[in-house]
C-alpha positions as CSV (number, residue, x, y, z in Angstrom):
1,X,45.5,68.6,-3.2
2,X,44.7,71.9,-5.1
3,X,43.0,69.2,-7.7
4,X,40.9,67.4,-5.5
5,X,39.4,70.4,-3.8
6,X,38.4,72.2,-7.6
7,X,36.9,69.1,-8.3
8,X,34.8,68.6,-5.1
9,X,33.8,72.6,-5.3
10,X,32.6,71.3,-9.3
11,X,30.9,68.6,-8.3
12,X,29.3,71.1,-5.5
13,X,28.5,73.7,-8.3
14,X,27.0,71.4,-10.6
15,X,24.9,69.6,-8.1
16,X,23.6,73.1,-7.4
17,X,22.7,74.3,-10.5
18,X,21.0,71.1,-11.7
19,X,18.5,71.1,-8.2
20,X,18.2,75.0,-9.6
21,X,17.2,73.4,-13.2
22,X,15.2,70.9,-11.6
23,X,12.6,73.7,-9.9
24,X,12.5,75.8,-13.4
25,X,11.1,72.3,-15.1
26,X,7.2,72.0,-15.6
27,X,6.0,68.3,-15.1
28,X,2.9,67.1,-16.6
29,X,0.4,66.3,-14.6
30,X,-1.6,62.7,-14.6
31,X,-4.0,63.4,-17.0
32,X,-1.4,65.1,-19.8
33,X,0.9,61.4,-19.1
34,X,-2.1,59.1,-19.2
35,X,-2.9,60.6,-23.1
36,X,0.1,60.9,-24.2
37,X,0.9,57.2,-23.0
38,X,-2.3,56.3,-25.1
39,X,-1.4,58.0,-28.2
40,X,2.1,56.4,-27.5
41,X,0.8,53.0,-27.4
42,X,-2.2,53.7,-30.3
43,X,0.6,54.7,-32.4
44,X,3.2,51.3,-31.7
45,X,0.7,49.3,-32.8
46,X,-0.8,51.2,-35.6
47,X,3.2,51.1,-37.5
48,X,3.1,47.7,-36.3
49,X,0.2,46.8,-38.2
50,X,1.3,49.2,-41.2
51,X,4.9,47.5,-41.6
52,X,3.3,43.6,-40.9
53,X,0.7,44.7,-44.2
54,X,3.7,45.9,-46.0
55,X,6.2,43.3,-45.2
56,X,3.6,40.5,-46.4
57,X,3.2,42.5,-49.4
58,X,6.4,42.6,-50.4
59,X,7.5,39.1,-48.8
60,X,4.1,38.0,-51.5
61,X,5.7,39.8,-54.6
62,X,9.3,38.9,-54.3
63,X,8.1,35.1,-54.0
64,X,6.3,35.5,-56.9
65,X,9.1,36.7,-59.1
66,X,11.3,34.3,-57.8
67,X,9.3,31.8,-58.5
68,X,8.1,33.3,-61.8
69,X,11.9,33.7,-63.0
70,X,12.6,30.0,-61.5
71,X,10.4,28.1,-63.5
């Protein structure tokens, strides 16, 4: 029994000090989330389009030399 109540009196504790965390955190505000979600997105598809250049490039050369050494 001497279990059960340590761990309810935990859970208590740590419920307690996370709503105490939860006041200390600064959120962004609308503005701060709609640029960062920007430069987020900006960014996705600029290594998208970085990798797809690269990945034909490659892709180009190793056909190339396999067809180079095949024939």
């Amino acid at each position: 029994m001497a279990d059960v109540k340590q761990w309810v009196q935990s859970t208590k504790d740590y419920v307690n000090d996370l709503k105490l965390e939860m006041r200390r955190v600064t959120w962004p505000n609308r503005k701060q989330v709609e640029s960062t979600t920007a430069v987020v997105i900006f960014s996705v598809f600029a290594f998208a389009g970085y990798f797809w250049v690269v990945d034909s490039l490659l892709a180009t050369g190793v056909r190339r030399a396999l067809n180079f050494f095949t024939k």
